[in-house]
C-alpha positions as CSV (number, residue, x, y, z in Angstrom):
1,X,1.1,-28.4,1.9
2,X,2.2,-25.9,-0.7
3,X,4.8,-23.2,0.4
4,X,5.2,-19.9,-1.2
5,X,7.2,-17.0,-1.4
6,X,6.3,-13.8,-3.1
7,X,8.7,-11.2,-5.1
8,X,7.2,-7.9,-4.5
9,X,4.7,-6.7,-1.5
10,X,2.7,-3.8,-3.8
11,X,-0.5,-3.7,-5.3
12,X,-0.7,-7.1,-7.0
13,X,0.9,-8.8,-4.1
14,X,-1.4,-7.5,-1.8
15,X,-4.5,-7.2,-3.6
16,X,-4.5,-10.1,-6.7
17,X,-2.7,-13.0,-4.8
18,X,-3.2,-13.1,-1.1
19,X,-6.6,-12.8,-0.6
20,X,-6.8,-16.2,-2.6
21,X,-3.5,-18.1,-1.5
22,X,-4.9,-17.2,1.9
23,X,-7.7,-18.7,1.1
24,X,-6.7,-22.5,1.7
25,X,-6.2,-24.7,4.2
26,X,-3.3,-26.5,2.2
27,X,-1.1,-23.4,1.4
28,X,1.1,-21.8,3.2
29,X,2.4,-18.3,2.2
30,X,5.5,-18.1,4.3
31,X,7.8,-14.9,2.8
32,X,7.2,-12.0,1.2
33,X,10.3,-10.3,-0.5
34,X,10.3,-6.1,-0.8
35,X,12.8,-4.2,-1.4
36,X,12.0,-1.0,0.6
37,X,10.7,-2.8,3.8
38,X,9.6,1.2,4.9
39,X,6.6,1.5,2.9
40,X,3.5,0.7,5.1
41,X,0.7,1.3,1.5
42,X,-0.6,-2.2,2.6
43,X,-1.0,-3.6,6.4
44,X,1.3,-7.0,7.3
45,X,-0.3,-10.1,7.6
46,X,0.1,-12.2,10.7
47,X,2.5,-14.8,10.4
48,X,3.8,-13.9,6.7
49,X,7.6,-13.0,6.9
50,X,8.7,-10.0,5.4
51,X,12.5,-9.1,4.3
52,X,14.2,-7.7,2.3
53,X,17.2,-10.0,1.9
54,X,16.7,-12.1,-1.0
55,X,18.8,-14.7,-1.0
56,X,16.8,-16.0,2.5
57,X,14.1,-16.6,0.6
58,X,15.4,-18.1,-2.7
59,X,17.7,-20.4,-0.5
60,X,14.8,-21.7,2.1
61,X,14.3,-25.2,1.2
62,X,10.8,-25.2,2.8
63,X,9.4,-22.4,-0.1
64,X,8.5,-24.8,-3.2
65,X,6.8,-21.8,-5.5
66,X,8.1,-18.2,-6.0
67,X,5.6,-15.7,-7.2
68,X,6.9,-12.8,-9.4
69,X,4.8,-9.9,-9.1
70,X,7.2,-6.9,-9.6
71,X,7.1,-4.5,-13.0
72,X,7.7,-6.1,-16.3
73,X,10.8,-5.5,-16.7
74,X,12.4,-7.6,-14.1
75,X,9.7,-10.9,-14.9
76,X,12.3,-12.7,-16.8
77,X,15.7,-11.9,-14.1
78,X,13.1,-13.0,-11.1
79,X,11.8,-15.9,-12.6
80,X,15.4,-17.4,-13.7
81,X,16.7,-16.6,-10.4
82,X,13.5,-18.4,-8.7
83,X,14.3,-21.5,-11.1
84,X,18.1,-21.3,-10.5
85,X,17.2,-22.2,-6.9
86,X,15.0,-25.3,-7.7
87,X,11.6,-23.0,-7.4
88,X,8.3,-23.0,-9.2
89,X,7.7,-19.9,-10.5
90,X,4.4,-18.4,-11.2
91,X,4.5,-15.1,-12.5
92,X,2.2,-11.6,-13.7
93,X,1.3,-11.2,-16.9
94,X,2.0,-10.5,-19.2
95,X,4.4,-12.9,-18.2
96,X,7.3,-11.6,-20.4
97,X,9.2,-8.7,-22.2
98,X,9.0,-11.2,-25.3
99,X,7.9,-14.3,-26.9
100,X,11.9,-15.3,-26.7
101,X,12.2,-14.4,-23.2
102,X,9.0,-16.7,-22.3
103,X,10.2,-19.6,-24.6
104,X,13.3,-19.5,-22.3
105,X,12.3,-19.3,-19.3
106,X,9.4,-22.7,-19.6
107,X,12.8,-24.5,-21.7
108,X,14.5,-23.7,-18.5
109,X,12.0,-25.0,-15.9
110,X,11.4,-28.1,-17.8
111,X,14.9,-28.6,-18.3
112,X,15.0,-28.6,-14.4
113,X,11.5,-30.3,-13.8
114,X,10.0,-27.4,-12.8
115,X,6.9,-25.3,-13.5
116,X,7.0,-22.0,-15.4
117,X,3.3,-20.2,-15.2
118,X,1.9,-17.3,-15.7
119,X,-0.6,-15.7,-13.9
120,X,-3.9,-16.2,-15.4
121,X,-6.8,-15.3,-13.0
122,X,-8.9,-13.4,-15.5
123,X,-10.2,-17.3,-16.9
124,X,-12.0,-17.2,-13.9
125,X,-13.6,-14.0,-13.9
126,X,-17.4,-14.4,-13.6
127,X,-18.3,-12.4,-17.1
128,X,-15.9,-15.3,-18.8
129,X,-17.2,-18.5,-17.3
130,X,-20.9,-17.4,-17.7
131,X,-19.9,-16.8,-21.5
132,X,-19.2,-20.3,-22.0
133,X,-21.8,-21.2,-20.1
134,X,-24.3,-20.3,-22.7
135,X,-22.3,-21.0,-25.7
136,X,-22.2,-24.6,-24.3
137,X,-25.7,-24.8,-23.7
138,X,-26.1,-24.5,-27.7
139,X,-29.1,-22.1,-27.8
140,X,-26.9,-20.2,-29.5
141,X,-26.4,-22.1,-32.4
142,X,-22.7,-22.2,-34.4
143,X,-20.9,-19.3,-33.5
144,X,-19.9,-16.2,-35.8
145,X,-18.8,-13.0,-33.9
146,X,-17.6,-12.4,-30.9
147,X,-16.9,-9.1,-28.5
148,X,-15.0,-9.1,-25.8
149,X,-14.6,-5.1,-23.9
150,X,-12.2,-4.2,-21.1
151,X,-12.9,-0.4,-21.2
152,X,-12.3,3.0,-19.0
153,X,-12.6,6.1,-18.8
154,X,-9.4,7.7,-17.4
155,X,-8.2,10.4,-19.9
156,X,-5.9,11.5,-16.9
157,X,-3.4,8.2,-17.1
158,X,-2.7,9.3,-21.4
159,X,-2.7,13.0,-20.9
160,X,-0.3,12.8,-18.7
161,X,1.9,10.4,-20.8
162,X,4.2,12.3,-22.8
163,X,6.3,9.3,-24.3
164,X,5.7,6.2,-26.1
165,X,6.6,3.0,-24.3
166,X,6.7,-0.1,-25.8
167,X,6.1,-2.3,-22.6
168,X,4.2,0.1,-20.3
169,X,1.4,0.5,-23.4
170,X,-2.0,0.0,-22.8
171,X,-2.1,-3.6,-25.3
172,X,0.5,-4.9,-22.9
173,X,-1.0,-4.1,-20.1
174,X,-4.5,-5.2,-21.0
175,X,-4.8,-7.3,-23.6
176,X,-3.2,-9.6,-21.9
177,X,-6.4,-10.4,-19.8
178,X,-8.7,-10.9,-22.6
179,X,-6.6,-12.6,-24.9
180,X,-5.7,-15.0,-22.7
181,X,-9.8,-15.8,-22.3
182,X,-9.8,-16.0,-26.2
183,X,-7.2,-18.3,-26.8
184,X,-7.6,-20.4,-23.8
185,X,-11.1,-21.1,-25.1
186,X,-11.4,-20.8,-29.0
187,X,-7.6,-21.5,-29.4
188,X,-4.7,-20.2,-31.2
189,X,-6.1,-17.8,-33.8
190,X,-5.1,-18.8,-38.0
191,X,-5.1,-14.8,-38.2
192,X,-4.6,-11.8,-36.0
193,X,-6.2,-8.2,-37.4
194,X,-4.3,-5.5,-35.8
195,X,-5.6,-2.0,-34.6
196,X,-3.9,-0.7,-31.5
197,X,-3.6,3.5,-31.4
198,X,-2.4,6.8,-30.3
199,X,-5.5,8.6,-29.9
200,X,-3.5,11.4,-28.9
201,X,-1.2,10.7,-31.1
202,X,2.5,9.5,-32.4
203,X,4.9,9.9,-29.5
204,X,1.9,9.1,-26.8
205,X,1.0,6.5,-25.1
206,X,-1.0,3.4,-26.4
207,X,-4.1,4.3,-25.4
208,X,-6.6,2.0,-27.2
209,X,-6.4,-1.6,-29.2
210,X,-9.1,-3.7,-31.1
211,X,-7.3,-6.9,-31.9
212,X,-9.4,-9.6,-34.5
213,X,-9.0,-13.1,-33.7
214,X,-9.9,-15.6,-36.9
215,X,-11.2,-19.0,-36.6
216,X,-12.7,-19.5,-40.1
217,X,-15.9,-17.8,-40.0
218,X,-15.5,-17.3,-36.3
219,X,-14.1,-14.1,-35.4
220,X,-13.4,-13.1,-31.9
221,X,-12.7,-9.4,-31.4
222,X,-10.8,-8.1,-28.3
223,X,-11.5,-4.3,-27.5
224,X,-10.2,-1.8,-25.2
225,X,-9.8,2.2,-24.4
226,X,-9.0,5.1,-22.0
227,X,-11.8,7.1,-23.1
228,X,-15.3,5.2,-23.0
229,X,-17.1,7.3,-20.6
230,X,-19.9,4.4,-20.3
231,X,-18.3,1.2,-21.3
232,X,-19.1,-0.9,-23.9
233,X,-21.0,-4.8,-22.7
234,X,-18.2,-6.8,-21.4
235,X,-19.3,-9.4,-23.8
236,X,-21.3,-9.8,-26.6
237,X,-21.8,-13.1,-28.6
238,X,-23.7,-14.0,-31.8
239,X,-24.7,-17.0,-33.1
240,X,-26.4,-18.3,-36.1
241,X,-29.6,-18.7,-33.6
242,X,-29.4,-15.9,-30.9
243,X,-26.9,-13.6,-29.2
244,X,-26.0,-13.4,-25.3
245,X,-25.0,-9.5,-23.7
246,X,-23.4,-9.5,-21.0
247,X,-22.9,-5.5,-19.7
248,X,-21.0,-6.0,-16.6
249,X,-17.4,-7.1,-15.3
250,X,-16.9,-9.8,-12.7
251,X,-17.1,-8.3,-9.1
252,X,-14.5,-9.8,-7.3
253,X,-12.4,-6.8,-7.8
254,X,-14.7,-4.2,-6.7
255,X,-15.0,-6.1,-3.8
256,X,-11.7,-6.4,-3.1
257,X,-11.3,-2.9,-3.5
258,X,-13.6,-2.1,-0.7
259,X,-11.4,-5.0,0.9
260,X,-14.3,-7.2,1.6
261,X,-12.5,-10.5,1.2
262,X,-13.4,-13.7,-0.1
263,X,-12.1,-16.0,3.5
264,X,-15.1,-16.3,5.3
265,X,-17.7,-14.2,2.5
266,X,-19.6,-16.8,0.8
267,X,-21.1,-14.2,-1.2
268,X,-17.7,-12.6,-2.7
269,X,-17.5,-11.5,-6.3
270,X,-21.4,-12.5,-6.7
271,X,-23.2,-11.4,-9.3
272,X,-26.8,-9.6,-8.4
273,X,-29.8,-9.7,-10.2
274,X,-28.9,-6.8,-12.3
275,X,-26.0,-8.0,-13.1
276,X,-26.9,-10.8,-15.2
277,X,-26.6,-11.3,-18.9
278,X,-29.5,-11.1,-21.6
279,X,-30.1,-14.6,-24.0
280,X,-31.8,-13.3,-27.2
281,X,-32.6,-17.1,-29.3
282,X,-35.0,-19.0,-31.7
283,X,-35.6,-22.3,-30.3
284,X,-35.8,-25.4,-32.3
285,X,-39.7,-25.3,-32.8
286,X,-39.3,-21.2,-34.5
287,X,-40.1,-19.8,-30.7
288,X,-38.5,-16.4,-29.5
289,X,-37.0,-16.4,-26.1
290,X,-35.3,-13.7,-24.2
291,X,-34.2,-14.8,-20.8
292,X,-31.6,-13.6,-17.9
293,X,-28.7,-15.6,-17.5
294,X,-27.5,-16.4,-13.7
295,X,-24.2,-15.7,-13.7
296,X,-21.5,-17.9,-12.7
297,X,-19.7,-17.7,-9.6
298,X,-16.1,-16.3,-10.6
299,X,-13.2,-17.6,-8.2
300,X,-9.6,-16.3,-8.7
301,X,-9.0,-18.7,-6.2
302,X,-9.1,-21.6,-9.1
303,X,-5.4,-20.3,-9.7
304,X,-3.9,-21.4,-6.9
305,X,-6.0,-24.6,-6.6
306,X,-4.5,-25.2,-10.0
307,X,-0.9,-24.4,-8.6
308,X,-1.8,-26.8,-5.7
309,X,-2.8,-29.5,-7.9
310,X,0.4,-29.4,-10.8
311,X,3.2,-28.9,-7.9
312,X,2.0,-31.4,-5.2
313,X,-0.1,-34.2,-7.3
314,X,1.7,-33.8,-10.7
315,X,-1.7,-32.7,-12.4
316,X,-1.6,-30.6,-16.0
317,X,-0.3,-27.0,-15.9
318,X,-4.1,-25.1,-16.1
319,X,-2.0,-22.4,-18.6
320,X,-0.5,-24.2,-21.4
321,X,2.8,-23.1,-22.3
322,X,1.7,-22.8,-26.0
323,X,-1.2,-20.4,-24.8
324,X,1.3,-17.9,-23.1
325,X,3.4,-18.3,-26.0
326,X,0.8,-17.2,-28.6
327,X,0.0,-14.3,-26.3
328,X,3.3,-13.1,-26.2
329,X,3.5,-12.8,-30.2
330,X,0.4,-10.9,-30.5
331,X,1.4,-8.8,-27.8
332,X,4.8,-8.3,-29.5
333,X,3.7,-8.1,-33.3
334,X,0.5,-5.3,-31.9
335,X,3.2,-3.0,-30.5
336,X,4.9,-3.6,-33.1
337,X,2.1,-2.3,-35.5
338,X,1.6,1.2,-32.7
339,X,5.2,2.1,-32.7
């Protein structure tokens, strides 16, 4: 049995985590940990222990993993505290203010035999998996461009930003889903192109990145804005013998939007018909094909079953230190670049 504790009972508490630690027979989430015990946004869960005193769940010998899922700001002061006690820590990306802060904290846990992770669950997003479905399948052929899109269309969220913030941006709070895909599957990039924008300009908010990814002739471009009315395809991938389109994003969070859960709902997060992606290829006798692809089945629940399996059986961390590390430095150098 795996026994957590989470830091924060808001948004990605409530909606991002439990629905999938819940969804186990060998975990146990025992505490959750708010600071303001008043707010009644999200409804209890039976037999989950709610407080907000700390130190009773830092000091419970029974929790083994503490899940960070508060602002940004306070990633780094939670997870050393969680550590300080002997705890795992997994924690919400972006999982640090900094490359710096993040190099210390996963010295620190190993330092104590402990796991420092971050939160990863877009590698299991549906769009994602399906991708390297087909690129594995080599109708493709070698690989020369990528796309990857995380678009929307709320002009409200800029307009109503009247200051430039470094960590609050849009490439921090974004880019850290899809360039965690990219580098957990193509690797650490030799190069990084950087585009990342004020569209309403200097003194706003970052409103919009497009981030270049080189891998010798490969290059694997990571997208995103406030303003695309209709977004772009998800993903889009071209190969020296055909190209895959996939339009849509994984479903398991409109579904957990409508709170349809995945305990108990075989058919959570499944992809319909008309979701699937498009293969566009020349086969190896000169013959055109163009065929649906049936998606894959994406699972955030992978996450904890990864957790499960590093903490209790000693298996490989799923999120490689070095991959959260890399993130962080394009994360810092694309601010960097805006500001």
């Amino acid at each position: 049995m795996l026994t957590i504790g989470y830091i924060a009972n808001g948004k990605s508490t409530n909606r991002y985590h439990l629905p999938f630690a819940l969804n186990h027979d060998h975990i146990k989430v025992k505490t959750i940990y708010a600071r303001n015990l008043e707010k009644t946004e999200w409804d209890r869960v039976p037999h989950i222990q709610y407080t907000d005193d700390l130190s009773s769940l830092m000091t419970d010998d029974e929790i083994q993993l503490v899940v960070v899922c508060t602002h940004l700001e306070a990633h780094f002061d939670y997870a050393k505290m969680a550590l300080d006690h002997g705890k795992h820590v997994l924690v919400e990306k972006p999982f640090m203010l900094n490359k710096e802060q993040a190099e210390f904290i996963f010295n620190y846990a190993k330092e104590r035999n402990l796991i420092a992770q971050c939160f990863q669950n877009r590698r299991y997003d549906s769009n994602f998996l399906t991708t390297k479905k087909v690129i594995e399948s080599g109708k493709l052929g070698d690989l020369l461009e990528v796309e990857m899109h995380y678009d929307y269309f709320r002009p409200e969220i800029p307009n109503n930003t009247h200051h430039f913030s470094k960590y609050n941006s849009y490439l921090y709070g974004h880019a850290s889903h899809t360039l965690d895909q990219a580098i957990s599957y193509y690797g650490i990039p030799e190069r990084v192109h950087y585009e990342v924008r004020q569209l309403l300009g200097q003194g706003r908010m970052n409103d919009y990145f497009d981030l270049d990814l080189f891998y010798g002739t490969l290059k694997v471009s990571i997208k995103s804005s406030f303003f695309r009315i209709k977004p772009r395809p998800c993903a889009v991938v071209y190969g020296k013998k055909g190209m895959f389109v996939k339009e849509t994003e994984d479903r398991q969070e409109e579904h957990l939007k409508l709170f349809y859960m995945p305990k108990g709902h075989a058919d959570f997060g499944l992809d319909l018909p008309q979701h699937y992606g498009t293969l566009t290829y020349i086969d190896e006798e000169g013959v055109y094909h163009e065929e649906k692809v049936v998606s894959e089945k994406g699972d955030y629940t992978r996450v904890y079953d990864d957790m499960y399996q590093a903490i209790v059986h000693g298996k490989e961390k799923s999120v490689k230190d070095e991959e959260t590390l890399a993130v962080m430095e394009i994360l810092e150098k694309g601010i960097e670049a805006c500001s």
